[in-house]
Structure formats: C-alpha cells, structure tokens
Rosetta silent file (secondary structure, phi, psi, omega in degrees, C-alpha in Angstrom):
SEQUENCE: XXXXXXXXXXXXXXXXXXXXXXXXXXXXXXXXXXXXXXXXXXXXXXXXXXXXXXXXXXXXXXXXXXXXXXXXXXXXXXXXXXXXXXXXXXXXXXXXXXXXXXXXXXXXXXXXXXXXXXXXXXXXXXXXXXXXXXXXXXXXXXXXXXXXXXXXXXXXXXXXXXXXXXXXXXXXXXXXXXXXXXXXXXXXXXXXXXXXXXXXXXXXXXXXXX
SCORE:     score description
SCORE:     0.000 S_00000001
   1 L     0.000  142.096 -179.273   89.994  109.186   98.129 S_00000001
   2 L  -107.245  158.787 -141.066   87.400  110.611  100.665 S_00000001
   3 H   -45.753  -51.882  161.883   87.052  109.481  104.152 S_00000001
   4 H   -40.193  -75.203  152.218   84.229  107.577  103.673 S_00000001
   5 H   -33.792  -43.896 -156.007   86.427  105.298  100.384 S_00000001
   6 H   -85.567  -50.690 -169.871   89.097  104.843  102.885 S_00000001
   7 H   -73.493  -18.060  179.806   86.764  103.363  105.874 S_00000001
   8 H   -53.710  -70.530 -163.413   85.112  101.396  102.709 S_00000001
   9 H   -61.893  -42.259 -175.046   88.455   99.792  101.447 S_00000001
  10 H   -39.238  -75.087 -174.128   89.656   99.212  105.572 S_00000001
  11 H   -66.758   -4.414 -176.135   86.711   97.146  106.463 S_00000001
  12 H  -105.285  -24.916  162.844   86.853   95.230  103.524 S_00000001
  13 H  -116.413   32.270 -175.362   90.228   94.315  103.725 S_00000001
  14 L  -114.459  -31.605 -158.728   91.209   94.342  107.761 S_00000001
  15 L   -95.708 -148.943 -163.228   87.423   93.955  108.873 S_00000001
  16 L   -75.191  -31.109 -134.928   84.238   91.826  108.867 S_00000001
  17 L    96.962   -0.502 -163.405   82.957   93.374  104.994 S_00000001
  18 H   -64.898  -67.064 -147.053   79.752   94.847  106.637 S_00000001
  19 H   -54.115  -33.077 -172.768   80.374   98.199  104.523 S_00000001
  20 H   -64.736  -61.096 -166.954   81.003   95.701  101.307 S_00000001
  21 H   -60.508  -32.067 -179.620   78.085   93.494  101.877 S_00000001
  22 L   -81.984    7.674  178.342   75.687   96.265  102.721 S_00000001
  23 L   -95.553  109.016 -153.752   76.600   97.810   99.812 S_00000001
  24 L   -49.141  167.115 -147.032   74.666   97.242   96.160 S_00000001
  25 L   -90.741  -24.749  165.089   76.269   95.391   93.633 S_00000001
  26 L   -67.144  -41.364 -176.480   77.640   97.959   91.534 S_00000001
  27 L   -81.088   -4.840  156.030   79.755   99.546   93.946 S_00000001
  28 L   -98.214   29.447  162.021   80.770   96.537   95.125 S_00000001
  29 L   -98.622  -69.429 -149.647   81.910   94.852   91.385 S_00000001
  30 L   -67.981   10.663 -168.926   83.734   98.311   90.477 S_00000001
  31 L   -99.883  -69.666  159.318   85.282   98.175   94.510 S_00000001
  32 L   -60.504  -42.350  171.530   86.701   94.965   92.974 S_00000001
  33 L   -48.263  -41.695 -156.073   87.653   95.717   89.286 S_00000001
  34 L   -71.764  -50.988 -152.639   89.640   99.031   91.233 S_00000001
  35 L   -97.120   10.674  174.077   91.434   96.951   93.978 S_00000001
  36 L  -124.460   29.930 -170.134   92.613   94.229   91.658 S_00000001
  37 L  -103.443  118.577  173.180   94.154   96.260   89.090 S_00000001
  38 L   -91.589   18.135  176.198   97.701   95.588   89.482 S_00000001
  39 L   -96.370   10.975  163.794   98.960   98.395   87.530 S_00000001
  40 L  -127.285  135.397 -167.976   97.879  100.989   90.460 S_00000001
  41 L  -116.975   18.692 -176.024   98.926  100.817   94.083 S_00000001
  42 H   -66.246  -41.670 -177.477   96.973  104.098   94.661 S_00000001
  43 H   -47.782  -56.260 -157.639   94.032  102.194   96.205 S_00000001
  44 H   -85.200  -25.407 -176.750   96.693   99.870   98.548 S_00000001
  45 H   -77.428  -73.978 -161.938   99.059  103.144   99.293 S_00000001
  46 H   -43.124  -53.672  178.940   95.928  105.336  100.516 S_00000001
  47 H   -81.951    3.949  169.579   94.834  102.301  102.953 S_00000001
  48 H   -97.581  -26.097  173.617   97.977  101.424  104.540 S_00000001
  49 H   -85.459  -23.117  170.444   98.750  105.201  105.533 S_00000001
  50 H   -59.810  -61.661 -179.160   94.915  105.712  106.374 S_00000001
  51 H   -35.290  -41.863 -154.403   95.189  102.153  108.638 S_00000001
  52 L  -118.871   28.492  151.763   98.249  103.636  110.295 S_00000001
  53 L    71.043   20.318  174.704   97.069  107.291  110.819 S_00000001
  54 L   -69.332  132.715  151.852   99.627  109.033  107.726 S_00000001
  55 E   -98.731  141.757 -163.841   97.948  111.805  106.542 S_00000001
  56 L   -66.642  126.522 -159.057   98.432  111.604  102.472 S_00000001
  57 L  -109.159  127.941 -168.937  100.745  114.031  100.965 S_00000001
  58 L  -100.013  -11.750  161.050   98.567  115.125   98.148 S_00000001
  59 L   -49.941  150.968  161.217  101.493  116.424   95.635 S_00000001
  60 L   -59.020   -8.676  163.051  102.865  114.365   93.146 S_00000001
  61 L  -148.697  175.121 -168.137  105.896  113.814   94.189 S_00000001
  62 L   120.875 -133.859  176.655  107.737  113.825   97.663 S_00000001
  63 L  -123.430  151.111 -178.655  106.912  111.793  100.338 S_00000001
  64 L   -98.786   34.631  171.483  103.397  110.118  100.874 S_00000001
  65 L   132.377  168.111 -153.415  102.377  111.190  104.243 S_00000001
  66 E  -142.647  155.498  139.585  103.402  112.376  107.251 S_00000001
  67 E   -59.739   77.976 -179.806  102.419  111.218  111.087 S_00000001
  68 L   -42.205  -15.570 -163.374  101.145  114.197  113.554 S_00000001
  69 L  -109.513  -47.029  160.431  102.192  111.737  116.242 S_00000001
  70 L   -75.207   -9.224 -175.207  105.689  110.272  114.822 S_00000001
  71 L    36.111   52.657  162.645  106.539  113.345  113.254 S_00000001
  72 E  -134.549  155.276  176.852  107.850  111.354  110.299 S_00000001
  73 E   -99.872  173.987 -154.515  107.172  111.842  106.868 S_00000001
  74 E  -145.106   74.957 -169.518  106.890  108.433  105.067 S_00000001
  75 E   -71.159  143.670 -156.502  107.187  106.196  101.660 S_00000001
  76 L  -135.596  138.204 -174.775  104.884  103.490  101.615 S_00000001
  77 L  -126.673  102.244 -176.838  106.022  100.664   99.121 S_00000001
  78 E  -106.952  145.872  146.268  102.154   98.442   98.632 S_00000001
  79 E  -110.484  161.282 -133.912  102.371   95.224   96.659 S_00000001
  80 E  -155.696   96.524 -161.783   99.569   92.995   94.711 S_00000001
  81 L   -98.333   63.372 -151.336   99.918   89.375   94.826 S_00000001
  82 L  -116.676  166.007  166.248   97.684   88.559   91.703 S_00000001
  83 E  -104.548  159.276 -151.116   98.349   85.647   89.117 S_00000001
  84 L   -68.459  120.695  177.312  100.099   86.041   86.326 S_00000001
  85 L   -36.056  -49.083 -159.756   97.754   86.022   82.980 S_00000001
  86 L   -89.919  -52.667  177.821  100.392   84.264   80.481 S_00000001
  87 L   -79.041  -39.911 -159.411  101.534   81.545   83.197 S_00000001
  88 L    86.240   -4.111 -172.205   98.668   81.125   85.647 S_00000001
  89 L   -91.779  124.778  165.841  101.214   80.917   88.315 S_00000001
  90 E   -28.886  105.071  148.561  100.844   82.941   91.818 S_00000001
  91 L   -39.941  119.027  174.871  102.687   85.802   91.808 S_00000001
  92 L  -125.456  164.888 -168.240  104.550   86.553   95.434 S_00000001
  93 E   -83.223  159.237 -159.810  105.205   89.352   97.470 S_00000001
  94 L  -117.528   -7.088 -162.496  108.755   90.177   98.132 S_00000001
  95 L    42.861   62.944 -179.427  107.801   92.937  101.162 S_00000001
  96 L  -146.869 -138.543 -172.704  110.058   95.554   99.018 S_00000001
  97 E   148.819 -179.713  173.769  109.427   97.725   96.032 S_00000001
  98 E  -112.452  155.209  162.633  111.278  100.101   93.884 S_00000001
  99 L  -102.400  110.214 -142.307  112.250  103.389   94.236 S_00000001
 100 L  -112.102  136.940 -155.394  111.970  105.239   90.586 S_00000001
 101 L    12.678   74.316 -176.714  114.421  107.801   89.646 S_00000001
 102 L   -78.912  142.975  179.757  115.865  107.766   92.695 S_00000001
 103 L  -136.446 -175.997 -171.427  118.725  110.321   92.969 S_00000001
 104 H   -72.700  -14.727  164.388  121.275  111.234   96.102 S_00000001
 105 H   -60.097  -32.470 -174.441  119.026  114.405   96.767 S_00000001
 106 H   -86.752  -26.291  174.409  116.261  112.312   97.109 S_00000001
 107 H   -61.133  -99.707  173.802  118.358  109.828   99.445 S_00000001
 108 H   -21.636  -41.918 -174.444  119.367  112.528  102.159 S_00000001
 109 L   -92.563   29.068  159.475  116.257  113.675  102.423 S_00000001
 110 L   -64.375  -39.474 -150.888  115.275  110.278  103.236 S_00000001
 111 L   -45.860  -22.761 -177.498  116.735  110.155  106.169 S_00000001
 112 L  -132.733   67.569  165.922  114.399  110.930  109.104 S_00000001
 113 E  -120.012  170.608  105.846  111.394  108.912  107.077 S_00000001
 114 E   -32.862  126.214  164.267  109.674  106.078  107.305 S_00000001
 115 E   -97.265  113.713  158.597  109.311  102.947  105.077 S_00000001
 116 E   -74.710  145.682  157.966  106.331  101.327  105.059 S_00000001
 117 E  -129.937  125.730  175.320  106.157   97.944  102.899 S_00000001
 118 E  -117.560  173.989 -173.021  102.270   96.362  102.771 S_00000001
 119 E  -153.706  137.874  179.365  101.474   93.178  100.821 S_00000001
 120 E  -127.204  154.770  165.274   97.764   92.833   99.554 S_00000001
 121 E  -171.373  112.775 -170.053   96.467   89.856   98.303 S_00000001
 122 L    55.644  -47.937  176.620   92.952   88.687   96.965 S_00000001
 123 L   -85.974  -61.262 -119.566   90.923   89.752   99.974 S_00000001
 124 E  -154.059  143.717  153.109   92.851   90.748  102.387 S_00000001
 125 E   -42.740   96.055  161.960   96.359   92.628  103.817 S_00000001
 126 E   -75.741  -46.866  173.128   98.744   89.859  104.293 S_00000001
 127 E  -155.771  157.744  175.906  101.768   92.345  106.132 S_00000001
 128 E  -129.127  142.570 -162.359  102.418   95.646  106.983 S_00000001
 129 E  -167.096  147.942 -164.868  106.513   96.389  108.106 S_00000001
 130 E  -154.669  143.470  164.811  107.278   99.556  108.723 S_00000001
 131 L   166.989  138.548 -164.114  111.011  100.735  109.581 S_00000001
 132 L   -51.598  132.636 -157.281  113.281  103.652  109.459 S_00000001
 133 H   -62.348  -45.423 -174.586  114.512  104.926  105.843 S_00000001
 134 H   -65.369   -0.255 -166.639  118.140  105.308  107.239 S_00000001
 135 H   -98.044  -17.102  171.166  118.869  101.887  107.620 S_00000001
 136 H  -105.261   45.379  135.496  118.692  100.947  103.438 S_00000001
 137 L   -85.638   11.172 -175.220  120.425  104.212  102.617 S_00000001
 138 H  -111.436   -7.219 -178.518  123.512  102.920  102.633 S_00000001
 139 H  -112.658  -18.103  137.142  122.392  100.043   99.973 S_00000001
 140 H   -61.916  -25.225  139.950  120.769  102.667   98.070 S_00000001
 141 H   -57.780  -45.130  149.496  123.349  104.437   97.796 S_00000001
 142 H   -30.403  -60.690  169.374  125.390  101.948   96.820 S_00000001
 143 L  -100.002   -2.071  146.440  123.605  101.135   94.239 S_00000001
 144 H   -42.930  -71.791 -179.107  122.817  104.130   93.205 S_00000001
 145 H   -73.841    3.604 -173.515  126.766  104.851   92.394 S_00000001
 146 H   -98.289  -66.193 -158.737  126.629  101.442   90.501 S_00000001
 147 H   -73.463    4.018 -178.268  124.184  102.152   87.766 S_00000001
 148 L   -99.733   23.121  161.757  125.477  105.667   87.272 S_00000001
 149 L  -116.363   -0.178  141.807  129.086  104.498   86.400 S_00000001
 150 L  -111.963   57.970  -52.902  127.425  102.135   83.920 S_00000001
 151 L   -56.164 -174.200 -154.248  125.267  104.591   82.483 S_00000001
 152 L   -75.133  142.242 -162.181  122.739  107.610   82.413 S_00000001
 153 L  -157.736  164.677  154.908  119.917  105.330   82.355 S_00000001
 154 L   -96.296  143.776 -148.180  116.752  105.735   84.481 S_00000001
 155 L   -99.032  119.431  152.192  117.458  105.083   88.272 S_00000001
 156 L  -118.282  159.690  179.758  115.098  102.335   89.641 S_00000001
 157 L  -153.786   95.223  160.440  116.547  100.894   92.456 S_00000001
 158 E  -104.410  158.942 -133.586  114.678   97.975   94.219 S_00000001
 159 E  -157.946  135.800  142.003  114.450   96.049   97.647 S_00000001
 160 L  -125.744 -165.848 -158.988  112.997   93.284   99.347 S_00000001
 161 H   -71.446  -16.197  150.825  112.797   92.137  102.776 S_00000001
 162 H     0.292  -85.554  164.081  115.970   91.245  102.715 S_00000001
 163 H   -44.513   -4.410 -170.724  117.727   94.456  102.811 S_00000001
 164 H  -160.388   16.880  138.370  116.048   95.097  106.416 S_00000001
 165 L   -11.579  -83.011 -142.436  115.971   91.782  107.965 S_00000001
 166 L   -94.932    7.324 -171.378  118.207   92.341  110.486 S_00000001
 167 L   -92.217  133.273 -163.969  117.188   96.178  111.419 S_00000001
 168 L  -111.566   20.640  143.302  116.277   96.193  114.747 S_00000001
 169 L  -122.786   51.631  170.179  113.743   98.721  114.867 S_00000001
 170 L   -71.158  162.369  169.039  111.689   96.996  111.918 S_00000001
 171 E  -124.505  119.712  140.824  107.518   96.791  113.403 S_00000001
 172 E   -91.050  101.305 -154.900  105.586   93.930  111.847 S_00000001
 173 E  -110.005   -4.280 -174.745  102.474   96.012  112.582 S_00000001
 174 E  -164.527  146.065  166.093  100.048   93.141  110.177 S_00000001
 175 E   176.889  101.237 -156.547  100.614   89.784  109.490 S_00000001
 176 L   -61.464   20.632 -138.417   98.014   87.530  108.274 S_00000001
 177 H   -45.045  -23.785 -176.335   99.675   84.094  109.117 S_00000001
 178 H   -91.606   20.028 -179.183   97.169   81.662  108.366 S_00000001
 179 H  -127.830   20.744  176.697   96.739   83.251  104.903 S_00000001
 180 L   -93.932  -38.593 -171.799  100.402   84.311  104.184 S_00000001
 181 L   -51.883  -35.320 -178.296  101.811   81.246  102.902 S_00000001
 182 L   -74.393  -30.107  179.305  100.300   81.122   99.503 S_00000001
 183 L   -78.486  -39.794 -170.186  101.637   84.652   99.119 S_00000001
 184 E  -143.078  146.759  172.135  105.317   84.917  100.028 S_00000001
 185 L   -41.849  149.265 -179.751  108.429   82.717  100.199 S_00000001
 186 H   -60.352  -14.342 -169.521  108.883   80.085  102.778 S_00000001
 187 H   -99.294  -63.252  163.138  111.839   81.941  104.329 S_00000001
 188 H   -20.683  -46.515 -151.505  109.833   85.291  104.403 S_00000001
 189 H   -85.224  -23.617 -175.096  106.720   83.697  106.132 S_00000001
 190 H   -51.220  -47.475 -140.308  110.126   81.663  108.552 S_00000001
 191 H   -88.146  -49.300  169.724  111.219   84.931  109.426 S_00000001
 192 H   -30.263  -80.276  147.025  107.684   86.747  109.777 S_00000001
 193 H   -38.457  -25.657  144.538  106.539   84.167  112.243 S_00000001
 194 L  -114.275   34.966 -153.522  109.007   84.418  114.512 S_00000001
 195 L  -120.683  -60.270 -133.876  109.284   88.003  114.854 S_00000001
 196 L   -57.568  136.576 -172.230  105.848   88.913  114.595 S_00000001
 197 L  -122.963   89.497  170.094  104.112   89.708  118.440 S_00000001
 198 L   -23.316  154.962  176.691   99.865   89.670  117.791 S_00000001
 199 L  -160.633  131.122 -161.111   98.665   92.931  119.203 S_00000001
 200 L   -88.919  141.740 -151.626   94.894   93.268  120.235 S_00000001
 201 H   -60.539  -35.753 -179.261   93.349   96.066  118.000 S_00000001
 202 H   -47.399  -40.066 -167.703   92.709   98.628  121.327 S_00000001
 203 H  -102.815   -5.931  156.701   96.603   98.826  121.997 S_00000001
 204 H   -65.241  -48.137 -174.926   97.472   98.867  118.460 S_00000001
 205 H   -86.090  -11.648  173.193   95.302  101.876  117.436 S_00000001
 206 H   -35.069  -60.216 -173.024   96.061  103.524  120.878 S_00000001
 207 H   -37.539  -37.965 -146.956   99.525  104.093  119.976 S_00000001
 208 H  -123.765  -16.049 -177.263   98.729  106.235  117.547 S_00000001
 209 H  -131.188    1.609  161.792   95.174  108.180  118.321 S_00000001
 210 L   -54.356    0.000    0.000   95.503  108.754  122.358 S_00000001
C-alpha cells in the first residue's frame, strides 16, 4: 500500500475520518468492502506497523517489518471482529493469532523480535499489545514438539492473550475502552483496564519519531 493508503486507512480508523468523508463515494464503499473482508489481514497488518513506525518487509515470507529506532524486526498478529454469517453472533477477539507452519528454525530466529497483536473491529482499532517474541517461545516450542510426535501434519500453532499475560514487558500501546466490550471477553477487557496507562498522542508518537 502507498503512503498516501496507509494515512487513508489511519485516519479512518485512529482519527476524526476527514480523509474518509472528504473522499467520493466510491473510494469510500470499496475502502469498506476491502477493510471488512475477513479473509485478509493485509489491510489491518500494513496499519498497525505503519501506526507504530515498522517499516513493511515486502518479501513473502520472514518477518513483517523492522523498527529503525527499536532495531527489532517484528510479527504482527491483526484480528477482525466481524459477525458470523451462519449464526449472526459477534465474533471476539482473542488478542493472539496463529503462527502457520511454524518450524524450530523459524522459532530461534524469533528471538530478538517483536509481537505485535491488534484487534480491529467495525470502525475502529480496539487494542494494540506489543511484547517481546522470547517470552512465548518456550510455549511454542512446546507445542511445536507435541504435534510433531503425533504427526507430520501442517504446523499451526496458535495463542491468545493468555500466553503473555503475565510478561512484564507487554505495552498496551491502544485500547479503545469504551468500545472494547462488545469485542472481547470480560476477563480480557478485566485485565486490559487495569494495565492499560492512556498516553496523550505527542508522547506516544515521540517515542518513536524524535
């Protein structure tokens, strides 16, 4: 996506909308058709490492972006909160993802990454959580060595917030609260809320473009 796409998608779901609303009605129906499609997180991966200054690793495989300022490279896990077609029932965000054919090569070189997890939902960003890759190697690994001793299979391996509760350099860097609830479990939103410390947008983007 070019620069211009990225500051598009930003303001529409961190900011006021001015770029949506001033914009004519086709690009803003196919702006919607694109960002509600849950079978692509390309849209929701590209704006949580643009929000947080990643630059995008444009190969196909690897890591998705790297930080000139953290000097970390980075896996960004986005979710979709949409409702379900067959039930009608809200779908919720778990603040995890999978990792897809994960193998122990890819695991080591985890090690001095990032995790990102984002949660999108109808509008708007609901969270952003960010925290170092080493602390759920050891339950990827784990579990890793599980499904290959009951067979060669393809390795998905997936996490929620769970697995990184308790890490004590997690960031809650977004976290919509009065619009979370509808999205994610009551013990998520428990835990969310009493972690999370508002941060006024000047010392938030400081951090990262000074």
């Amino acid at each position: 996506m070019t620069n211009d796409q990225l500051q598009y998608a930003e303001n529409y779901f961190f900011g006021d909308k001015t770029m949506f609303d001033n914009s004519d009605k086709f690009a803003q129906e196919w702006f919607k058709s694109y960002y509600k499609d849950k079978s692509t997180g390309t849209l929701r991966e590209e704006v949580t490492l643009h929000h947080l200054g990643y630059i995008k690793n444009q190969a196909k495989h690897g890591h998705d972006g790297y930080h000139n300022v953290r000097k970390k490279f980075v896996e960004v896990k986005p979710q979709y909160a949409h409702v379900c077609a067959i039930t009608n029932k809200q779908n919720k965000l778990s603040g995890g993802g999978s990792f897809n054919d994960i193998t122990k090569t890819k695991i080591e070189f985890m090690s001095e990454w990032d995790v990102v997890c984002s949660g999108f939902a109808e509008d708007r960003v609901i969270f952003i959580l960010r925290f170092p890759a080493e602390y759920i190697l050891p339950y990827l690994t784990t579990t890793l060595n599980k499904i290959i001793e009951i067979a060669e299979r393809r390795k998905t391996i997936s996490f929620n917030w769970h697995q990184y509760k308790e890490c004590k350099d997690l960031e809650i860097i977004w976290f919509d609260m009065t619009n979370s609830k509808k999205f994610i479990s009551k013990s998520m939103y428990s835990f969310l809320d009493k972690t999370y410390i508002p941060q006024t947008t000047v010392s938030f983007f400081s951090k990262f473009y000074d």
